[in-house]
Backbone bond lengths (Angstrom), bond angles and torsions (degrees), N, CA, C in turn:
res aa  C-N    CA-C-N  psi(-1)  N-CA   C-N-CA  omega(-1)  CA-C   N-CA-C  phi
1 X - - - 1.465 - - 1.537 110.95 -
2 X 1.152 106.31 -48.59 1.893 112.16 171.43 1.470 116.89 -49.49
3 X 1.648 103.54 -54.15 0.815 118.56 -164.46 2.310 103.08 -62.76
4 X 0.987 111.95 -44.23 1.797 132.65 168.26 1.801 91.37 -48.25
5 X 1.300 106.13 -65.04 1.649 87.54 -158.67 1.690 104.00 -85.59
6 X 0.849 139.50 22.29 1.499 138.37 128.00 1.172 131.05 -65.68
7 X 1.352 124.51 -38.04 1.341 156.52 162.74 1.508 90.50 -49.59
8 X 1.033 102.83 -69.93 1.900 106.81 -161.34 1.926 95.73 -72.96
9 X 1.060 140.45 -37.65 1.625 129.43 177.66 1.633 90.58 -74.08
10 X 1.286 142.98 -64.35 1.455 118.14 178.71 1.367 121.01 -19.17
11 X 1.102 91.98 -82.75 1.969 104.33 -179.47 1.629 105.97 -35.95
12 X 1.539 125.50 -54.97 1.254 109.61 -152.92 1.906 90.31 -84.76
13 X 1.191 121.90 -17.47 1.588 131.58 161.86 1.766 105.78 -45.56
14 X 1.341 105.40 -54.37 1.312 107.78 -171.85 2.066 106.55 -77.04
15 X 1.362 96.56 -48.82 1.910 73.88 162.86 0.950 143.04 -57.03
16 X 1.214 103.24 -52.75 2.006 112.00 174.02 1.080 103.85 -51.44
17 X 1.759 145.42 -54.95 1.381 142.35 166.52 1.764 95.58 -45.10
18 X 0.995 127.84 -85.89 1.599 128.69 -166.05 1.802 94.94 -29.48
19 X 1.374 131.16 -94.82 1.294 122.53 -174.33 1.411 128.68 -30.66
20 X 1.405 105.62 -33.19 1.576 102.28 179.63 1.854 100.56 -67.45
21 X 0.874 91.65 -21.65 2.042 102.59 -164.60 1.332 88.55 -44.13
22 X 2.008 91.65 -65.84 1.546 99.69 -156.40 1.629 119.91 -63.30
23 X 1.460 113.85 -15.93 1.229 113.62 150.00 1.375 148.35 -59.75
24 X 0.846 102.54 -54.56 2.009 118.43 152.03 1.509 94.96 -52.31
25 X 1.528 157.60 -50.85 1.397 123.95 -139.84 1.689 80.54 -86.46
26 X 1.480 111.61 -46.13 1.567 119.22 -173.30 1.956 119.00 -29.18
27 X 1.724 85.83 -42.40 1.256 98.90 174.23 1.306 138.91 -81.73
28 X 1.141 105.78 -15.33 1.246 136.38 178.61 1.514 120.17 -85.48
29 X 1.283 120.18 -54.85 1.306 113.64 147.08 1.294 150.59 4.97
30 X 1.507 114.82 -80.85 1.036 113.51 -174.62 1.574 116.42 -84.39
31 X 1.441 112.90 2.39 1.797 130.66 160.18 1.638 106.25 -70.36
32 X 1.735 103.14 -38.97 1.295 83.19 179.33 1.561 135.85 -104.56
33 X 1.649 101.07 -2.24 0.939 119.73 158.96 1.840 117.60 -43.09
34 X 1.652 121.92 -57.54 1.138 158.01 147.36 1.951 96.89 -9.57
35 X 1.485 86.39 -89.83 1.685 93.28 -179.15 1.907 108.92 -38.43
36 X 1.281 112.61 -53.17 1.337 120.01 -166.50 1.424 110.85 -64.49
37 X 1.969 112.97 -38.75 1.634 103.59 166.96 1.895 120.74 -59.08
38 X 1.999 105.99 -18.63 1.417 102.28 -164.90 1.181 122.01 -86.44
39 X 1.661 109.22 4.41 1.247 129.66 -149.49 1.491 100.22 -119.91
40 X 1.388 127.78 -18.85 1.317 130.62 179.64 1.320 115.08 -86.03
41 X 1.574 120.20 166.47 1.849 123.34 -154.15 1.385 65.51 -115.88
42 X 1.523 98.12 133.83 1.742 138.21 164.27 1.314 104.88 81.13
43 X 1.202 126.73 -141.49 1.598 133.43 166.30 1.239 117.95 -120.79
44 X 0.967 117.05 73.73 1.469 159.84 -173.82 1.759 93.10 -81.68
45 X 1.395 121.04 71.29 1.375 116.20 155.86 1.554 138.28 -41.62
46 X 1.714 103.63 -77.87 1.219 131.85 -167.21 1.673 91.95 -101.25
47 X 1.703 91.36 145.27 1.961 101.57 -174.70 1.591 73.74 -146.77
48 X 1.407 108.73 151.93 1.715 138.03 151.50 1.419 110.55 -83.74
49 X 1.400 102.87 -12.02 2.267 115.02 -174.01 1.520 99.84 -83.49
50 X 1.887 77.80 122.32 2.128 76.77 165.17 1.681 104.62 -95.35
51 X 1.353 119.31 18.84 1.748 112.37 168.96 1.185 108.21 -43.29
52 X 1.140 96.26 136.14 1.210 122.21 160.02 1.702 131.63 -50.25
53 X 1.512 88.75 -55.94 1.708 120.46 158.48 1.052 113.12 -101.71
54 X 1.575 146.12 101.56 1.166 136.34 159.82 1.477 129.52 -23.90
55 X 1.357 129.19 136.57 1.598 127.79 -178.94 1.512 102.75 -64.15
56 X 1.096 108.57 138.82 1.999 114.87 173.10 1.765 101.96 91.63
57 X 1.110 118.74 -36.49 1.507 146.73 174.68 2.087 79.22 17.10
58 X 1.271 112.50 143.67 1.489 117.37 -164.31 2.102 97.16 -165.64
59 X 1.083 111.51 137.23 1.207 116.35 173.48 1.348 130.49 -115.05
60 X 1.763 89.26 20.81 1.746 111.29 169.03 1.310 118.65 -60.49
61 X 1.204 121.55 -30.32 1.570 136.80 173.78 1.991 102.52 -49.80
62 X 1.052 91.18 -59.39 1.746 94.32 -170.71 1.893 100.32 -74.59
63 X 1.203 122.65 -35.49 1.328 124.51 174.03 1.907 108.77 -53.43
64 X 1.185 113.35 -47.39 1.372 138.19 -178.25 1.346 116.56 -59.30
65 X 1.615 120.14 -36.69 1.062 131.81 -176.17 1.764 106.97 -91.32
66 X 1.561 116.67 -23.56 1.801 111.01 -175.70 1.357 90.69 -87.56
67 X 1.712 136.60 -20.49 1.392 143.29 -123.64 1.814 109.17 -120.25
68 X 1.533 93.69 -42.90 1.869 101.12 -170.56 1.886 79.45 -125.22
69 X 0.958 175.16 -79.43 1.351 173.58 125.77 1.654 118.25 13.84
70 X 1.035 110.21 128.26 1.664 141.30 162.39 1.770 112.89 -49.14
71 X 1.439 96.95 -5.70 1.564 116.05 -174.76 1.984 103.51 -22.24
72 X 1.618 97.36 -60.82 1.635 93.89 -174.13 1.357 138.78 -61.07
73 X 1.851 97.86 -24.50 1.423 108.73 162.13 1.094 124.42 -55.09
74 X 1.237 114.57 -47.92 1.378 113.76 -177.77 1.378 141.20 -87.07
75 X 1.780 86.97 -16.34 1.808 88.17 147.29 1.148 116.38 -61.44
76 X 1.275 122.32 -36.16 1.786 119.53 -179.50 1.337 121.47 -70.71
77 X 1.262 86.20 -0.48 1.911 84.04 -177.54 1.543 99.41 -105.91
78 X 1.079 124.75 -23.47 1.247 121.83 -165.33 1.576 94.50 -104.27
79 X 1.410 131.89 -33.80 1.697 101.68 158.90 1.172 119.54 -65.64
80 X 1.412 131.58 -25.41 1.470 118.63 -168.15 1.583 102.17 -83.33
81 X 1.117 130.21 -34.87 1.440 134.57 178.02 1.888 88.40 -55.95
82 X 1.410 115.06 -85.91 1.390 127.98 -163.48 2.067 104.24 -34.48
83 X 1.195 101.06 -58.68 1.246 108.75 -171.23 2.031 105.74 -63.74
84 X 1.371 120.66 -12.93 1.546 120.17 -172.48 1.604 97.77 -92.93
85 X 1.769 113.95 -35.07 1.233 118.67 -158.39 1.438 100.12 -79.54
86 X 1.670 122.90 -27.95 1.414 145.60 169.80 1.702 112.48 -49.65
87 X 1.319 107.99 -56.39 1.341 116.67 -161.52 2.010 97.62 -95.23
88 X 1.410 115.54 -18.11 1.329 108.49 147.69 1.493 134.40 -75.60
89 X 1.422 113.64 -12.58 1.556 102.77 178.52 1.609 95.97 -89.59
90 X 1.263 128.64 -52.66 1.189 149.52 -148.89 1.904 96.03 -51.19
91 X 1.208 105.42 -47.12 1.674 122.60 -163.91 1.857 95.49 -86.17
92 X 1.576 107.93 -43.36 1.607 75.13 -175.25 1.321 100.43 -107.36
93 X 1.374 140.52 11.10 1.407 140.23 166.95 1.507 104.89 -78.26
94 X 1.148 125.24 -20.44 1.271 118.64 178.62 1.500 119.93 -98.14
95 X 1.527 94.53 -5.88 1.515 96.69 -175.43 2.040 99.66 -108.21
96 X 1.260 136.77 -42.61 1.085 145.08 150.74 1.765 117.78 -37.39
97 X 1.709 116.98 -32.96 1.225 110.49 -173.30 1.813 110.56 -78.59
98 X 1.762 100.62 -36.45 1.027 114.44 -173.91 1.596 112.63 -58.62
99 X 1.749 99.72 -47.16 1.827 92.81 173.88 0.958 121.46 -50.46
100 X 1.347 129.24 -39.04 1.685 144.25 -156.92 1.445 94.34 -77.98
101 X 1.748 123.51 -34.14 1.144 105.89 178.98 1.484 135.98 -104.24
102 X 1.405 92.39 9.23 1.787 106.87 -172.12 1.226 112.85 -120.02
103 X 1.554 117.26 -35.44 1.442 126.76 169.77 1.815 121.75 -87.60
104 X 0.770 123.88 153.41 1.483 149.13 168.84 1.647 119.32 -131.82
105 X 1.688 98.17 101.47 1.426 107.94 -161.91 1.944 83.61 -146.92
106 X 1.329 100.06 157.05 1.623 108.56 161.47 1.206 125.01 -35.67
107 X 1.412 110.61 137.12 1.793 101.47 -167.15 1.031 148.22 107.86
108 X 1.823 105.69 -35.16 1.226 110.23 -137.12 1.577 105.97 -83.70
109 X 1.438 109.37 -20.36 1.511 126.22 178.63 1.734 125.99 -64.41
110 X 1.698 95.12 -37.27 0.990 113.16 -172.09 1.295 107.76 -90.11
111 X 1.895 128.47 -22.05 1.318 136.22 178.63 1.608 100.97 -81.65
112 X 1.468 122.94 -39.18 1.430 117.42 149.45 1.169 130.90 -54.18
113 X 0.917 147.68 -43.53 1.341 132.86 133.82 1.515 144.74 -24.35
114 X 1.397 95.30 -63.32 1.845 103.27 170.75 1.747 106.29 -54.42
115 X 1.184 114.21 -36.63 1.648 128.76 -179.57 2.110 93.26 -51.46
116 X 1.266 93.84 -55.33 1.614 93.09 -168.06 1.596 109.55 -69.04
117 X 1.228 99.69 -61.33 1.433 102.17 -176.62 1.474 106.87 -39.83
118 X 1.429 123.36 -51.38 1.350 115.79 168.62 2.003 128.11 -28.22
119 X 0.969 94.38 -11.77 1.485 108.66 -159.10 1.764 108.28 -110.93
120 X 1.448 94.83 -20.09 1.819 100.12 158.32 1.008 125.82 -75.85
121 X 1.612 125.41 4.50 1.899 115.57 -167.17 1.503 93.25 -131.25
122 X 1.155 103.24 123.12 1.469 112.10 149.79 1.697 121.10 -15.16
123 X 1.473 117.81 146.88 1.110 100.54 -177.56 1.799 98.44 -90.82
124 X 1.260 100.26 -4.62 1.724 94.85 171.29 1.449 122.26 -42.50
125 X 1.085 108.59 -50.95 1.770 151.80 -145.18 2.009 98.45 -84.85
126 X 1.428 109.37 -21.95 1.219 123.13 -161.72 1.767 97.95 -115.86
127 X 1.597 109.89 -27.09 1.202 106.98 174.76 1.527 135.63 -62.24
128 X 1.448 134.89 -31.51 1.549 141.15 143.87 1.068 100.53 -19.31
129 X 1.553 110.19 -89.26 1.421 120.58 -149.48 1.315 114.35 -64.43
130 X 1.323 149.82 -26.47 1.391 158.86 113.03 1.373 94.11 18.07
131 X 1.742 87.66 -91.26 1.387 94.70 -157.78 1.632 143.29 -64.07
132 X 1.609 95.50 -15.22 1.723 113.31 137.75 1.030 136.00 -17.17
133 X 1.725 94.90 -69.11 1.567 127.64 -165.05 1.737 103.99 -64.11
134 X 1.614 97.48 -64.95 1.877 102.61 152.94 1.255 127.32 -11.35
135 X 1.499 116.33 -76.94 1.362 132.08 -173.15 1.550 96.69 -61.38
136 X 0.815 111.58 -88.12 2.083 109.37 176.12 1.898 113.62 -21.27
137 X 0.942 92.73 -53.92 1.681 101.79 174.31 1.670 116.30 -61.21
138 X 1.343 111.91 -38.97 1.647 120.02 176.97 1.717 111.69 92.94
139 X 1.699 98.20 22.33 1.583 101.45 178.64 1.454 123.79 -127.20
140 X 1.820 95.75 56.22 1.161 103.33 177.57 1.432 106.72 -69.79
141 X 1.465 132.04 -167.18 1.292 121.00 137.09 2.157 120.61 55.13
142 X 1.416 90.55 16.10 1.621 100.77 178.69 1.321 104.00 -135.95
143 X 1.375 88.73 162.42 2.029 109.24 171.27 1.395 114.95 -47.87
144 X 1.556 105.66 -51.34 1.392 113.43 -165.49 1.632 116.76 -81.84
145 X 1.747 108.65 -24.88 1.587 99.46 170.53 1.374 114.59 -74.75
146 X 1.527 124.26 -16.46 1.866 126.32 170.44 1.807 108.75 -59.60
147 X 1.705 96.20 -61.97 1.006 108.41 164.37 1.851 146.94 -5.73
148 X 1.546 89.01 -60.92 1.533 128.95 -168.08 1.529 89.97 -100.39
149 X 1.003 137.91 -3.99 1.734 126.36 -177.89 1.338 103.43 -124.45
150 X 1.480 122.41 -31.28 1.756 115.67 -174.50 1.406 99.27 -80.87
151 X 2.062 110.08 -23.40 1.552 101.66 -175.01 1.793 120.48 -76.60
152 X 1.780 90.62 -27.32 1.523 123.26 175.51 2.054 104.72 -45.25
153 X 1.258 92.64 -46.53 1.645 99.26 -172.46 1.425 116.00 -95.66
154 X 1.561 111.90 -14.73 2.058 115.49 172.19 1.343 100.87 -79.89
155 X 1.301 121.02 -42.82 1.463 118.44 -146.67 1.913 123.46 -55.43
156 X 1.529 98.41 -61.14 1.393 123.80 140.90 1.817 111.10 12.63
157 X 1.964 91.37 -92.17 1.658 99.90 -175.67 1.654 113.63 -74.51
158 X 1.672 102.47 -9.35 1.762 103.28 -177.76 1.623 85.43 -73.13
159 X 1.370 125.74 -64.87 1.310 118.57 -149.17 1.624 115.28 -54.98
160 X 1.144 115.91 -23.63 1.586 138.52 -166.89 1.966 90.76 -73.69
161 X 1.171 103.26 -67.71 1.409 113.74 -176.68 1.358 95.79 -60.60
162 X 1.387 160.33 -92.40 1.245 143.82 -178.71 1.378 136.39 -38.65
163 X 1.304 114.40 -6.13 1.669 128.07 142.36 1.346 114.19 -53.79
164 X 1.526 99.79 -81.43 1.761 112.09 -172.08 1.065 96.72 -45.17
165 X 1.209 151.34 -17.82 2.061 134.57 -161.74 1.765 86.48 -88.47
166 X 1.849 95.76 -67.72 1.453 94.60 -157.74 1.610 101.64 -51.85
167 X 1.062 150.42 7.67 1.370 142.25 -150.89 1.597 93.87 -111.74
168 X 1.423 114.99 -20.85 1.609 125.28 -168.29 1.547 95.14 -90.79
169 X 1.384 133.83 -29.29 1.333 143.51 -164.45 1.746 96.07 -72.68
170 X 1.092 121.81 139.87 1.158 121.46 161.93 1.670 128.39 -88.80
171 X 1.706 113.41 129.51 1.539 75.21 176.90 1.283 147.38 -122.59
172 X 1.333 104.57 52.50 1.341 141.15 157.55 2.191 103.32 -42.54
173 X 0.838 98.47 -46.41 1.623 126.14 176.97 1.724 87.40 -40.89
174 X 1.141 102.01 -67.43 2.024 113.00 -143.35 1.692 73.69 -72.17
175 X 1.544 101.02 -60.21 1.969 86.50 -168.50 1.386 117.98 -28.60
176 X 1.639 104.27 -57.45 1.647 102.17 -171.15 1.286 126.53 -46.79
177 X 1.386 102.84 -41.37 1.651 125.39 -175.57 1.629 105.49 -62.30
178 X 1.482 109.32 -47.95 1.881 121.38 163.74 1.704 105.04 -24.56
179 X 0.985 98.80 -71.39 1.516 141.90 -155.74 1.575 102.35 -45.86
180 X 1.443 86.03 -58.87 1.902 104.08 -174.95 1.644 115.89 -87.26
181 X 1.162 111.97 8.02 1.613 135.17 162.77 1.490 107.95 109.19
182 X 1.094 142.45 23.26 1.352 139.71 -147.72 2.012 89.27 -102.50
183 X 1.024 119.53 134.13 1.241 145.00 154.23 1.832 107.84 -33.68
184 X 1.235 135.59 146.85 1.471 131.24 146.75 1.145 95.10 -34.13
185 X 1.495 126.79 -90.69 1.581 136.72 -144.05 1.489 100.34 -77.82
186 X 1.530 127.69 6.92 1.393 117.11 158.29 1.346 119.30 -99.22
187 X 1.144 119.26 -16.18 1.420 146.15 -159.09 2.256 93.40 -87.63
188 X 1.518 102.78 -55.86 1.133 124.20 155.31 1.552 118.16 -33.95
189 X 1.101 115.71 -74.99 1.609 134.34 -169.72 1.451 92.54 -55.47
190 X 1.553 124.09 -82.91 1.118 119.39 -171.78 1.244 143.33 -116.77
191 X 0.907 102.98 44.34 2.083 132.29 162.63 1.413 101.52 -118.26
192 X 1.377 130.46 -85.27 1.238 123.11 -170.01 1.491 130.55 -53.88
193 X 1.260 102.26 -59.75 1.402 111.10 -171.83 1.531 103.69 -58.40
194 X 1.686 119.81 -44.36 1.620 114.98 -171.32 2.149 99.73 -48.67
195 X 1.072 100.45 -51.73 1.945 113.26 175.62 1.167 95.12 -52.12
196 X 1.032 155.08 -42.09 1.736 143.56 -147.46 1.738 105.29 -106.41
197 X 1.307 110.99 1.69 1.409 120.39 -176.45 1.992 109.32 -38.50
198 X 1.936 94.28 -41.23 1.918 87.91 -169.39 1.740 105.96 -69.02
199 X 1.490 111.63 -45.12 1.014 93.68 174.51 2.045 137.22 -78.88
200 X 1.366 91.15 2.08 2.142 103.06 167.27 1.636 91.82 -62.63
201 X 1.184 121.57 -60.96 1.459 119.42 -179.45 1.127 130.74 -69.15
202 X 1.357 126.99 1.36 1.625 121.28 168.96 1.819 95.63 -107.93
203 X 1.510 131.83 -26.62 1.539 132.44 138.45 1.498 112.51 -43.31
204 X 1.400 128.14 -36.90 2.013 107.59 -174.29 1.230 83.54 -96.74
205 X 1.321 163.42 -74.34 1.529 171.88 -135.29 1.987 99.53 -63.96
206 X 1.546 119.93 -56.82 1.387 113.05 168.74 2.055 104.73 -69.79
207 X 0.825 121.57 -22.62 1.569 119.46 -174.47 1.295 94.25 -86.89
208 X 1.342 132.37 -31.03 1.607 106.71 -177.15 1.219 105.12 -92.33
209 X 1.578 130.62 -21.79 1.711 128.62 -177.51 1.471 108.66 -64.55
210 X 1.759 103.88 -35.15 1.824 99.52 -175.47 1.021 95.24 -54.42
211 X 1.899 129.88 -51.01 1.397 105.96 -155.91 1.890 135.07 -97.38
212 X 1.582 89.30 -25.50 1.386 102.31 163.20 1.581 119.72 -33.32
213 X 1.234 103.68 -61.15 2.120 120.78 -155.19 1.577 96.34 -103.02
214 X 1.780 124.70 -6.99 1.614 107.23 160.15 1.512 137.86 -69.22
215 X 1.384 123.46 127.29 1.314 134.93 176.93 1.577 125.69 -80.01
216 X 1.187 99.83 -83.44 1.654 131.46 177.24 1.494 101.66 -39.32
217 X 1.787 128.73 -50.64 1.332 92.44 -168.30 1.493 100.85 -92.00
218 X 1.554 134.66 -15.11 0.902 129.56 -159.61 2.065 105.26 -79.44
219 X 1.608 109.49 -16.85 1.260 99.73 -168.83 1.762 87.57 -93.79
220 X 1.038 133.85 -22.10 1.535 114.30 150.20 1.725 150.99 -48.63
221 X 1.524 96.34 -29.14 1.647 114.43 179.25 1.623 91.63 -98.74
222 X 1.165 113.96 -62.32 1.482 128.84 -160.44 1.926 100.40 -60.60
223 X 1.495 132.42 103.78 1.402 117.41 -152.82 2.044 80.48 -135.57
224 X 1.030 109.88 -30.34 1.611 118.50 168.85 1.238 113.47 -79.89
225 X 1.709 103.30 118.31 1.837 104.35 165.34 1.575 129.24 -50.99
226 X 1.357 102.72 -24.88 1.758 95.63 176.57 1.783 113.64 -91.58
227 X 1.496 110.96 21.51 1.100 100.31 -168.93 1.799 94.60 -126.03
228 X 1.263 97.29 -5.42 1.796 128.11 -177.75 1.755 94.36 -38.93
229 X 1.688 118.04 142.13 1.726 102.91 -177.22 1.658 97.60 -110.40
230 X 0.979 145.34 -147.66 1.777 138.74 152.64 1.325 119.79 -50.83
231 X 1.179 122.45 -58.54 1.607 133.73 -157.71 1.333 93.27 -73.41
232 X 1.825 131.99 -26.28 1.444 126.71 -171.21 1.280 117.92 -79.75
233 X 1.728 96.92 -44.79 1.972 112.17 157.37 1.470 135.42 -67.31
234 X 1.531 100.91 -10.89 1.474 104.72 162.75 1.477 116.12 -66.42
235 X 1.655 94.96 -42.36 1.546 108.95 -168.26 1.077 115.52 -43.88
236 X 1.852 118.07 -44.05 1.445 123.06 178.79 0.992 108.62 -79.29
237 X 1.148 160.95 85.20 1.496 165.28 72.44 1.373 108.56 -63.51
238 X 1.292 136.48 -7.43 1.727 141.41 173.47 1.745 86.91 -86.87
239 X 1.397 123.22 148.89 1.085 135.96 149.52 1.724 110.01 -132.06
240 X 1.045 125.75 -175.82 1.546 112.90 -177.75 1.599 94.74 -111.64
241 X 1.454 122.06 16.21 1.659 106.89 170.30 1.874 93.65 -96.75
242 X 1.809 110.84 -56.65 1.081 121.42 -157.14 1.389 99.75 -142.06
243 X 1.758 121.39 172.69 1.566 120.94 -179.40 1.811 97.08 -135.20
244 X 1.263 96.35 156.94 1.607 88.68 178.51 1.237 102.21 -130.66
245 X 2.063 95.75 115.22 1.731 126.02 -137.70 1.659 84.70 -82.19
246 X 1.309 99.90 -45.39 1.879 103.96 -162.67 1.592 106.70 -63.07
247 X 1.254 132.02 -34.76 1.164 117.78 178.55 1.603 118.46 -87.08
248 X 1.501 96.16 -27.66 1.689 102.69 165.83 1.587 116.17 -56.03
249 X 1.479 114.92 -51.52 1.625 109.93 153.07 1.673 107.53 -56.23
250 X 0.690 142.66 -117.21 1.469 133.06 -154.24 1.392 109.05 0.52
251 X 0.936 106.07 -70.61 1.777 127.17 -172.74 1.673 106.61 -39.87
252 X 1.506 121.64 -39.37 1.004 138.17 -161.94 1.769 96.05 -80.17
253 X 1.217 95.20 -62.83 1.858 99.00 -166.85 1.934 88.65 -60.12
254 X 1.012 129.72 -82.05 1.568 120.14 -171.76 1.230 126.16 -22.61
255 X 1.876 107.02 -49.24 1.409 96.83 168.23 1.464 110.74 -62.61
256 X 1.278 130.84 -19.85 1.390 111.85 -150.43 1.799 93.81 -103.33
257 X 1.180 122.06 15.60 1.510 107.25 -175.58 1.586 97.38 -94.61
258 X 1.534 109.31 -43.09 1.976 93.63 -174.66 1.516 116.66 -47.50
259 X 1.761 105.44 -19.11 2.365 95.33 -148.33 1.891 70.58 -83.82
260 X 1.398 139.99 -39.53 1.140 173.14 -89.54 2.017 80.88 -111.32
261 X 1.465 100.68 -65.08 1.347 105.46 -153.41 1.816 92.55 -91.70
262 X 1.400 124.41 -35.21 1.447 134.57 155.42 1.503 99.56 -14.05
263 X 1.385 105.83 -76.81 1.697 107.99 -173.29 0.922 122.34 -67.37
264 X 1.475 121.37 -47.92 2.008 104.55 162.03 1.811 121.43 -48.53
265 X 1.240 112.66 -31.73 1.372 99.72 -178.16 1.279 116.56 -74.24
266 X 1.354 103.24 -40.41 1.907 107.26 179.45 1.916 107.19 -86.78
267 X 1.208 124.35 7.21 1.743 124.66 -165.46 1.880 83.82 -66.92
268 X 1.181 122.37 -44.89 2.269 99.82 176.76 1.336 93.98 -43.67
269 X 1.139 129.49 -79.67 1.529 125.24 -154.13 1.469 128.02 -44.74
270 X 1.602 103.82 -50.77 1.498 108.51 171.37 1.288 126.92 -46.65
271 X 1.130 137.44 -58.84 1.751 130.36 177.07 1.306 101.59 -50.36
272 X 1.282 143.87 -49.48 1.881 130.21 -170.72 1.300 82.71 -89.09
273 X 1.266 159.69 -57.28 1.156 129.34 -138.50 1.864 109.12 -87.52
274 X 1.365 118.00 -6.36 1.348 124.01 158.19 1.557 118.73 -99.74
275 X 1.534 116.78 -4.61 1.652 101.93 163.86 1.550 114.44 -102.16
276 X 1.202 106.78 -24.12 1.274 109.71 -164.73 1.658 108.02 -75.75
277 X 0.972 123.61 -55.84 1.277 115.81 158.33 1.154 141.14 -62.56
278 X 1.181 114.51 48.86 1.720 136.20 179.36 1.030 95.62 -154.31
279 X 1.938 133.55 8.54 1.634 117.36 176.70 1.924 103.99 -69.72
280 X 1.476 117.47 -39.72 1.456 127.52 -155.12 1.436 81.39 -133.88
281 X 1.398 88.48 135.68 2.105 107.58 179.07 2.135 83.05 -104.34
């Protein structure tokens, strides 16, 4: 009988491993599909080859792209944008979530709300009026009008997520800290926030994805090539005769190694910092 129900957890050991497989190769795929277009001489789209390594396989493609391409600018534009829009949600999402969750003042239901409702519309739908606001403001074509619109559209689901955490915090905490002479906003600084660390990182991690991997609003504000972010300089490799596939793969795997290594460094934080703040609404 022992010997049967070992037998029987193997097998269902060996499916659940088997399906996950076929999930991971599924997923995996079309990354390596990617690598295999960046790796081919010319633009060499479509292959009948299931290599692994493409035949001729050449790393002129990525040479081509630091070499005849603006490639580095625009990594620099798109970390310094990503990394400003990061260190803006992080500072006032953490400081806006905390009111929403400690204070009770006029509003506060209805500013929770407007926060959500924000989160039903397309950012299409949000793009006009933006870009209005831009033109009136005089920040078309700058750092700070991208800035002010990728932060305009993170902030919203950061502040929501930095509610629910502080809402898990007890605050018995801040009393003590009261107690032992600590300031509100010291009590703040270093009692709470040090505890709220999983969710600061699922707030800088959604604030840097809005801005890293956005297109659409950035090829609207963004109208100067040196101010161009990744997703705008990818764009130009499309022409309407032909596209140039090999550097568009290249381009693709590079951008995709920083968000790539982003998540391995912060992967402790993510699992508590997405359950735990959904214990108390």
């Amino acid at each position: 009988m022992a010997v049967q129900r070992r037998r029987t957890k193997l097998l269902k050991n060996l499916l659940s491993h088997g399906i996950l497989l076929v999930f991971v190769l599924i997923a995996v795929f079309p990354i390596w599909q990617v690598m295999n277009i960046s790796l081919r001489p010319g633009d060499q789209l479509l292959s009948t080859s299931l290599e692994l390594i493409p035949a001729n396989a050449t790393f002129e493609n990525y040479i081509r792209l630091f070499t005849e391409r603006e490639f580095l600018l625009w990594l620099w534009n798109s970390t310094f944008v990503s990394l400003a829009v990061t260190l803006t949600g992080v500072v006032f999402a953490s400081m806006a979530g905390y009111g929403f969750s400690r204070f009770r003042f006029f509003g506060r239901k209805i500013g929770l709300v407007s926060l959500l409702t924000t989160q039903m519309f397309p950012a299409t739908m949000l793009l006009l009026p933006m870009y209005i606001m831009m033109i009136h403001l005089g920040l078309i074509n700058t750092y700070l009008g991208i800035v002010i619109v990728y932060s305009a559209t993170a902030l919203p689901f950061c502040i929501w997520t930095m509610k629910g955490y502080y809402d898990t915090i007890p605050t018995s905490l801040e009393e003590a800290a009261r107690i032992d002479g600590c300031t509100h906003f010291m009590a703040f600084f270093r009692v709470i926030l040090p505890l709220a660390a999983p969710a600061l990182v699922i707030t800088a991690l959604f604030s840097f994805m809005a801005a890293w991997s956005e297109y659409l609003v950035a090829a609207q504000i963004l109208q100067d090539s040196a101010l161009w972010t990744l997703p705008i300089g990818l764009k130009s490799f499309e022409s309407s005769m032909s596209t140039e596939w090999g550097m568009y793969g290249a381009a693709s795997i590079i951008v995709m190694v920083p968000v790539v290594l982003l998540f391995l460094s912060l992967s402790r934080w993510l699992v508590s910092g997405l359950t735990l703040g959904s214990v108390k609404g």
